[in-house]
N, CA, C and O atoms as a printed pandas DataFrame, in Angstrom:
     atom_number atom_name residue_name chain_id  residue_number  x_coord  y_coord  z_coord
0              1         N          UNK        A               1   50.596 -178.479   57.140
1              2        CA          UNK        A               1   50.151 -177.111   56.913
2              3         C          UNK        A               1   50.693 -176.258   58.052
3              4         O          UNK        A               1   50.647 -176.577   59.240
4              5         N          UNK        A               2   51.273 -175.006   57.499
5              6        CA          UNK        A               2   51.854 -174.030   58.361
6              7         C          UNK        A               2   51.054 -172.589   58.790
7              8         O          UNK        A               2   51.026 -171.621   58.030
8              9         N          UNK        A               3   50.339 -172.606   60.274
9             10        CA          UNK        A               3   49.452 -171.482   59.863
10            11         C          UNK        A               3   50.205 -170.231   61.129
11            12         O          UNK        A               3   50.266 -170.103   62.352
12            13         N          UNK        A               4   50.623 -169.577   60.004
13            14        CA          UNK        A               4   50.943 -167.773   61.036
14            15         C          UNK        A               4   50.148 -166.860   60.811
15            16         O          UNK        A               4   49.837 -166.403   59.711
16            17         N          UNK        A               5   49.627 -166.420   62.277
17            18        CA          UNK        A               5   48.599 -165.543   62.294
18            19         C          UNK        A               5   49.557 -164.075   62.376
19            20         O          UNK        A               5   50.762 -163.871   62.231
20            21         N          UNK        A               6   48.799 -163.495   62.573
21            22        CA          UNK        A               6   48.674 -161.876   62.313
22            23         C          UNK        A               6   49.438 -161.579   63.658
23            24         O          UNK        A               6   48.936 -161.871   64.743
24            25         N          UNK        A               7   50.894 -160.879   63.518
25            26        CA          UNK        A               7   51.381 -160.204   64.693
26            27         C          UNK        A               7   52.253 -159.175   64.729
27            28         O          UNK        A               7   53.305 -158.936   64.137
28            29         N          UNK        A               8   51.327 -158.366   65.897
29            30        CA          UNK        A               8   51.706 -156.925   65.565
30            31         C          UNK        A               8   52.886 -156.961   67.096
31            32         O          UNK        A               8   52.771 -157.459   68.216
32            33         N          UNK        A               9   53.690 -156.373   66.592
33            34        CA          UNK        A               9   54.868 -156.216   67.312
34            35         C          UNK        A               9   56.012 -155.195   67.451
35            36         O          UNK        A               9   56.958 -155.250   66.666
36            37         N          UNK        A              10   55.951 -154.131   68.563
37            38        CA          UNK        A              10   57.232 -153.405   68.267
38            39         C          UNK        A              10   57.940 -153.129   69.894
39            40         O          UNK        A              10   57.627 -152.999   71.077
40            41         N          UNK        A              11   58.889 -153.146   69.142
41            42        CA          UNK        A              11   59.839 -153.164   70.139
42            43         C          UNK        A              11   60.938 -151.862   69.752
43            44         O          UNK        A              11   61.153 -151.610   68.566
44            45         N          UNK        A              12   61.551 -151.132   70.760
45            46        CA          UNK        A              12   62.524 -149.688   70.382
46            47         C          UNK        A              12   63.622 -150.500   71.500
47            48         O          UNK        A              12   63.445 -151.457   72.255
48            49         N          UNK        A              13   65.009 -149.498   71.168
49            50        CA          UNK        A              13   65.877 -149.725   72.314
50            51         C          UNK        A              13   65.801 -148.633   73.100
51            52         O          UNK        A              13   65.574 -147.452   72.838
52            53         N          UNK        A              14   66.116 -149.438   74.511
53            54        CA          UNK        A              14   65.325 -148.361   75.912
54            55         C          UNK        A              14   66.554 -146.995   75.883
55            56         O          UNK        A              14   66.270 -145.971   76.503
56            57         N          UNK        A              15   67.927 -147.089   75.108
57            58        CA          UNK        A              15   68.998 -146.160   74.963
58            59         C          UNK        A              15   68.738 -145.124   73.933
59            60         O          UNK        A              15   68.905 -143.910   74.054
60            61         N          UNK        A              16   68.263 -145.844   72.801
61            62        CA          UNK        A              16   68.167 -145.203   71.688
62            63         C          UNK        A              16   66.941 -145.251   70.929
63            64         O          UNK        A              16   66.853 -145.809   69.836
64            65         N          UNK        A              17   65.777 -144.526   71.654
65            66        CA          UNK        A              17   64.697 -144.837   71.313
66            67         C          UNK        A              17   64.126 -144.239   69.698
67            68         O          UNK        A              17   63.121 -144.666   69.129
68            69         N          UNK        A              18   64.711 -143.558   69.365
69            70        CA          UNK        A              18   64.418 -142.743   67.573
70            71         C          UNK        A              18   65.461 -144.450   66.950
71            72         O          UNK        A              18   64.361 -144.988   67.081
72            73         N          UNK        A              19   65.908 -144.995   66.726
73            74        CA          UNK        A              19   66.453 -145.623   65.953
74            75         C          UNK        A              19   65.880 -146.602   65.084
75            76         O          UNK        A              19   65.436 -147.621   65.612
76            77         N          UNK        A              20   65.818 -146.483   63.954
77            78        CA          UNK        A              20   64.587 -147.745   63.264
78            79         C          UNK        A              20   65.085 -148.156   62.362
79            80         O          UNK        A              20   65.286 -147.420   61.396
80            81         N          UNK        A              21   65.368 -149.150   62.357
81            82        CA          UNK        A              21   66.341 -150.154   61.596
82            83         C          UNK        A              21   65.968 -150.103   60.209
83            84         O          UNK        A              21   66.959 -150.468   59.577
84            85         N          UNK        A              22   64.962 -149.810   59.374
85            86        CA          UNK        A              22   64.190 -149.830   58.425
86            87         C          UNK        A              22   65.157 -148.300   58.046
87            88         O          UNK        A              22   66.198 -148.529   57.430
88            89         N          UNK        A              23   64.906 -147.001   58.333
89            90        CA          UNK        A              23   65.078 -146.072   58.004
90            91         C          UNK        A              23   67.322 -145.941   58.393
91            92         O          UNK        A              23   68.142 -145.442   57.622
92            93         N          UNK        A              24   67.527 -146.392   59.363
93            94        CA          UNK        A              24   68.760 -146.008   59.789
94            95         C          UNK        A              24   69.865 -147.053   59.303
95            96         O          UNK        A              24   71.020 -146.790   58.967
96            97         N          UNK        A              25   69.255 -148.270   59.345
97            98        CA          UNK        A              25   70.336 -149.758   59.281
98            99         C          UNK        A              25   71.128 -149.432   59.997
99           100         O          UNK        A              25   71.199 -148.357   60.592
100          101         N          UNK        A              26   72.145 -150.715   60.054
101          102        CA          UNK        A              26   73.595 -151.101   60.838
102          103         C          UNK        A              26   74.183 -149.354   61.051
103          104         O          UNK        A              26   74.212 -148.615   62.035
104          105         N          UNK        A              27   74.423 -149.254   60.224
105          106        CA          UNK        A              27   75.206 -148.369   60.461
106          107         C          UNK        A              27   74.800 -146.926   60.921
107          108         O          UNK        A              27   75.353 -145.900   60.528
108          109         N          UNK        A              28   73.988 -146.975   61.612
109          110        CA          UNK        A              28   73.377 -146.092   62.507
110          111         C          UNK        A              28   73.846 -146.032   63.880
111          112         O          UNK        A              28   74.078 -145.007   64.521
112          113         N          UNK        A              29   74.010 -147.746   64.428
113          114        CA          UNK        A              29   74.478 -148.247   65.453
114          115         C          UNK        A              29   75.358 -147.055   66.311
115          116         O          UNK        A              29   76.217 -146.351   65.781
116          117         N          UNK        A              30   75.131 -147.013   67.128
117          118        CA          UNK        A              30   75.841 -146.032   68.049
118          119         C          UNK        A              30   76.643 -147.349   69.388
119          120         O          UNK        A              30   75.977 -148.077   70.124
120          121         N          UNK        A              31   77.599 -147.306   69.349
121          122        CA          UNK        A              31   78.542 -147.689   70.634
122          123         C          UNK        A              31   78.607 -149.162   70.574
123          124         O          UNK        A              31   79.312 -149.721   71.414
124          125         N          UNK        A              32   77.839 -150.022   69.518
125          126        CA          UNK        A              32   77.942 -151.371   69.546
126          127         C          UNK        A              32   76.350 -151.856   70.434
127          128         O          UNK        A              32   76.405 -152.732   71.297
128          129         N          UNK        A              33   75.253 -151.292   70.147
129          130        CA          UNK        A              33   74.403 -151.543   71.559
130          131         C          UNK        A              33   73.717 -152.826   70.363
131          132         O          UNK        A              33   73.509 -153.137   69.190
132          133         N          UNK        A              34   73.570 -153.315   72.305
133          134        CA          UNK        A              34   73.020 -154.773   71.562
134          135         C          UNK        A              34   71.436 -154.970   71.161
135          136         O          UNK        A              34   70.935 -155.960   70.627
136          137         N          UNK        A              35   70.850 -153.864   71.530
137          138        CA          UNK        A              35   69.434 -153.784   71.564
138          139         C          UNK        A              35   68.907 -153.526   70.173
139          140         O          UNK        A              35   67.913 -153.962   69.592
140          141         N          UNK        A              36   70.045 -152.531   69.737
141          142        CA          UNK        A              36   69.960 -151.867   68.085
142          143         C          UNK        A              36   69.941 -153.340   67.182
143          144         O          UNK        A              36   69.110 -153.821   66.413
144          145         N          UNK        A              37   71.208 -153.775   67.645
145          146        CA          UNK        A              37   71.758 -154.840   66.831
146          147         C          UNK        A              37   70.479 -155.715   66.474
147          148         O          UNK        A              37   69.988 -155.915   65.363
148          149         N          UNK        A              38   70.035 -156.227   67.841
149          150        CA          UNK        A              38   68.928 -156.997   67.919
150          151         C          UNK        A              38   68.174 -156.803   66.877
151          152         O          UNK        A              38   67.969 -157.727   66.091
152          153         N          UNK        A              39   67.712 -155.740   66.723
153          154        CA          UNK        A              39   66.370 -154.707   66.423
154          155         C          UNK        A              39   66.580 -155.079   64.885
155          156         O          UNK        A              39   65.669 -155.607   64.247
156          157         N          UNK        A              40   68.000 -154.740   64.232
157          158        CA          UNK        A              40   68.175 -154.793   62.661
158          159         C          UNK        A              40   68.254 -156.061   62.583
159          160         O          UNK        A              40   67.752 -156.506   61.551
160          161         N          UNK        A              41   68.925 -157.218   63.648
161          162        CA          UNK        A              41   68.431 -158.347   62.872
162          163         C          UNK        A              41   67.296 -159.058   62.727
163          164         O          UNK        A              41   67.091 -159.823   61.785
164          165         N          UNK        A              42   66.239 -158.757   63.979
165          166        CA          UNK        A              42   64.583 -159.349   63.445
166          167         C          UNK        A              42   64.247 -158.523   62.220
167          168         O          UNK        A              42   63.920 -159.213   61.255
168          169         N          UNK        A              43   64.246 -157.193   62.020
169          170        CA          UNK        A              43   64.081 -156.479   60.655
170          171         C          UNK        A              43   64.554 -157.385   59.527
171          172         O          UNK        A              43   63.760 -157.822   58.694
172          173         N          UNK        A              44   66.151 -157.725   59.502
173          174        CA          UNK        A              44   66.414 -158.359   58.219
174          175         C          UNK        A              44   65.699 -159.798   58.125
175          176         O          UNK        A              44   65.245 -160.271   57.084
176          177         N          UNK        A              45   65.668 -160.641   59.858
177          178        CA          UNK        A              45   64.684 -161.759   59.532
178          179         C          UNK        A              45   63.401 -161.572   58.866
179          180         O          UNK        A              45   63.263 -162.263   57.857
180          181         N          UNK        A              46   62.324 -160.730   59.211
181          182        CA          UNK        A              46   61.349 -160.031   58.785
182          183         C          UNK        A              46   61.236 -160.197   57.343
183          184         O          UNK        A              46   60.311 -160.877   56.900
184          185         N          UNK        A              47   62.114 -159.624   56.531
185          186        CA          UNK        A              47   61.951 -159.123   55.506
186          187         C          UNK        A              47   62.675 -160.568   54.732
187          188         O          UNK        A              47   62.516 -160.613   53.513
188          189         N          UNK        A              48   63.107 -161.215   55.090
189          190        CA          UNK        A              48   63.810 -162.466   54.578
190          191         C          UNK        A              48   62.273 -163.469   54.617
191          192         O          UNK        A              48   61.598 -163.758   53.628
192          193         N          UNK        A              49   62.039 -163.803   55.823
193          194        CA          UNK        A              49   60.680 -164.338   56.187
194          195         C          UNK        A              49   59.580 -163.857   54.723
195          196         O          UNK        A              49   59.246 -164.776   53.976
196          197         N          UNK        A              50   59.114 -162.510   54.428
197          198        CA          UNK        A              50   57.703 -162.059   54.030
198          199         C          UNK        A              50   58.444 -162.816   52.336
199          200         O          UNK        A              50   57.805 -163.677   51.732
200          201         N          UNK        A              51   59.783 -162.311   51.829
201          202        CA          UNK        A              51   60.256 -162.978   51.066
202          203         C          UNK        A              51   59.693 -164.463   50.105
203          204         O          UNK        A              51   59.071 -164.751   49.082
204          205         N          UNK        A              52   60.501 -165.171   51.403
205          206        CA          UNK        A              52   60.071 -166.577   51.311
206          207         C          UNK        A              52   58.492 -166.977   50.884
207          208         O          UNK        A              52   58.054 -167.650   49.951
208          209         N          UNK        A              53   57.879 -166.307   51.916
209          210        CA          UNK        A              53   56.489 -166.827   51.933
210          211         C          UNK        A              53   55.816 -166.440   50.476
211          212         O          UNK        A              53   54.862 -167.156   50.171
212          213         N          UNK        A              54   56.232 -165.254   49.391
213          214        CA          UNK        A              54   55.956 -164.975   48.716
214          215         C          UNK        A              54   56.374 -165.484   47.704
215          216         O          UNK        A              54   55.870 -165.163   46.627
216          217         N          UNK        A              55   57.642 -166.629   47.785
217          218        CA          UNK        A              55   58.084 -167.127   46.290
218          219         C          UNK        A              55   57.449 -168.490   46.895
219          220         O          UNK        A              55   57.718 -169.323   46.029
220          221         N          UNK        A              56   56.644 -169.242   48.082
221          222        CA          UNK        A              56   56.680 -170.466   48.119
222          223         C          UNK        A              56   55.178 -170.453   46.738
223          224         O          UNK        A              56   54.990 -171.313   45.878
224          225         N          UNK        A              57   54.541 -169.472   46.928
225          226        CA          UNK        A              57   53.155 -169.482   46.552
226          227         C          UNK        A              57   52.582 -168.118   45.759
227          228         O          UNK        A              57   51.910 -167.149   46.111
228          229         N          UNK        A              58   53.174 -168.537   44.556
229          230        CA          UNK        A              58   52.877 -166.741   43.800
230          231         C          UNK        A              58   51.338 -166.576   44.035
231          232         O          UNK        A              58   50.551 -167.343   44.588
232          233         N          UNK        A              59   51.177 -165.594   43.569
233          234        CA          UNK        A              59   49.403 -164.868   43.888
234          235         C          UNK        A              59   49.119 -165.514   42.673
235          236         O          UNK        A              59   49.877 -165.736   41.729
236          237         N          UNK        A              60   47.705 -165.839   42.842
237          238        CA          UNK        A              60   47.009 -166.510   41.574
238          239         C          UNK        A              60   46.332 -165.508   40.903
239          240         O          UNK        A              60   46.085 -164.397   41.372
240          241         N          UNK        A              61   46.019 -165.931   39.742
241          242        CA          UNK        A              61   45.629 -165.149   38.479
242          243         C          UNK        A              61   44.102 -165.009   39.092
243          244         O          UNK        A              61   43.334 -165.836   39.583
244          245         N          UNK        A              62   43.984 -163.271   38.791
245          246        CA          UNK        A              62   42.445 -163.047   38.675
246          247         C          UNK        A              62   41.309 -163.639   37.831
247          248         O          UNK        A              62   41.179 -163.238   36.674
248          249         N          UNK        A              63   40.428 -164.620   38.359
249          250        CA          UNK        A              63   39.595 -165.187   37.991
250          251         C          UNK        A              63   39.157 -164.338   36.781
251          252         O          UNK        A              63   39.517 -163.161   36.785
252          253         N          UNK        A              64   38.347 -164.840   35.640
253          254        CA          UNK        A              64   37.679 -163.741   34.747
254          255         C          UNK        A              64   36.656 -164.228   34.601
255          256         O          UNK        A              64   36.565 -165.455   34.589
256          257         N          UNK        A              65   35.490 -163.365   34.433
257          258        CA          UNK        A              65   34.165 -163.655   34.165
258          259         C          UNK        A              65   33.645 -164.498   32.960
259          260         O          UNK        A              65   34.079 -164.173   31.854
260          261         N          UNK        A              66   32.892 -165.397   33.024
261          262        CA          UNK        A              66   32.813 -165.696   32.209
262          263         C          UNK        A              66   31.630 -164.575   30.685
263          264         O          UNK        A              66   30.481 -164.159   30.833
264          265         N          UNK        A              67   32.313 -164.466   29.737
265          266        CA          UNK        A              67   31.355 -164.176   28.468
266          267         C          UNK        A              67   30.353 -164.335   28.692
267          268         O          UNK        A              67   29.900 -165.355   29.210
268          269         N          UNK        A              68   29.555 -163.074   28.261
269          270        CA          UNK        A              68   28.123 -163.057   28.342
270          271         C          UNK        A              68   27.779 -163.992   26.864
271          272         O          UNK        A              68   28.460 -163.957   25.840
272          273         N          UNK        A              69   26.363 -164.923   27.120
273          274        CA          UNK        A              69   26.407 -165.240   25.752
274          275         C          UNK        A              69   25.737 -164.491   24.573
275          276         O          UNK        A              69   24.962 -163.564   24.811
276          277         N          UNK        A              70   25.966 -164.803   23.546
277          278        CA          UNK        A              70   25.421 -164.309   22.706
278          279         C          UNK        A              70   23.711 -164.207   22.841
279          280         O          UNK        A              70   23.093 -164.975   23.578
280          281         N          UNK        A              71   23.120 -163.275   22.120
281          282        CA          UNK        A              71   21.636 -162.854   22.269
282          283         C          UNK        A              71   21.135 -164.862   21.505
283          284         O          UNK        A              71   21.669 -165.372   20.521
284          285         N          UNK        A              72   20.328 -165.340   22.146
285          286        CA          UNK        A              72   19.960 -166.487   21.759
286          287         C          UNK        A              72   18.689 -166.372   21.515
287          288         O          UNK        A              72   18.152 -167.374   21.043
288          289         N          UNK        A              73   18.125 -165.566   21.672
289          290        CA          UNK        A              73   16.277 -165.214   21.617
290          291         C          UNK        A              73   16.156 -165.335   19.316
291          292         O          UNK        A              73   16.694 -164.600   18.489
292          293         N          UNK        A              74   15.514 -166.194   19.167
293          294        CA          UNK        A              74   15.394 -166.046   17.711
294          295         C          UNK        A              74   13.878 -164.630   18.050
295          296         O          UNK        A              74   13.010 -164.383   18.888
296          297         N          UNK        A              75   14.493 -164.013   16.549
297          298        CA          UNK        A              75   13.639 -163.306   15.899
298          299         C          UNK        A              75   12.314 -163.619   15.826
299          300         O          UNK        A              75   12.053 -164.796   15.575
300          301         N          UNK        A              76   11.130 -162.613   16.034
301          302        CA          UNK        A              76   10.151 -163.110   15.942
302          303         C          UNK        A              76    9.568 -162.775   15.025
303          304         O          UNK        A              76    8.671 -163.547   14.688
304          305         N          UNK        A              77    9.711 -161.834   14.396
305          306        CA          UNK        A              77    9.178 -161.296   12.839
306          307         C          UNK        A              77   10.324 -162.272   11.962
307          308         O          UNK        A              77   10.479 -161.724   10.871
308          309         N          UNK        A              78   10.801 -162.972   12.016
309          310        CA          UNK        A              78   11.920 -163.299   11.072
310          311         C          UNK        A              78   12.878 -162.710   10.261
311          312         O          UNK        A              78   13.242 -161.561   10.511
312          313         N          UNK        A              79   13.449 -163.475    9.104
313          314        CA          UNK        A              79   14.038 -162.541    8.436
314          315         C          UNK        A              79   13.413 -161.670    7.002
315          316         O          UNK        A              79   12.957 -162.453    6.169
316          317         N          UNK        A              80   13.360 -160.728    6.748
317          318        CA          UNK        A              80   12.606 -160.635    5.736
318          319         C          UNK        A              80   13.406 -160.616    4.181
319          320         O          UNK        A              80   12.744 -160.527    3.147
């Protein structure tokens, strides 16, 4: 069993601090910086990663309630 907890994480480059790999990609890159570079490839790991984890184990079907049963109380006047 594989257990990953919850992690919040951000990181900017200390040159190019507006740059967000999500909104800009590669080709935003200004001068070759390696920090950017960095930055878009944990993004594409990221998104490769949430991927995976989502085809190992589709979401399961919403349980359904079970049917109410039918009124079972017999008549007390009967039938006439």
């Amino acid at each position: 069993m594989l257990k990953i907890g919850s992690v919040r994480w951000r990181g900017k480059c200390p040159r190019h601090p507006r740059f967000d790999p999500y909104m800009d990609g590669r080709g935003a890159i200004r001068g070759g910086c390696e920090k950017c570079t960095a930055l878009v490839d944990i993004y594409a790991h990221h998104v490769q990663m949430l991927a995976l984890m989502r085809g190992f184990a589709p979401p399961q079907k919403p349980k359904r309630r079970p049917a109410k049963p039918a009124d079972l109380q017999e008549s007390l006047f009967g039938e006439f």
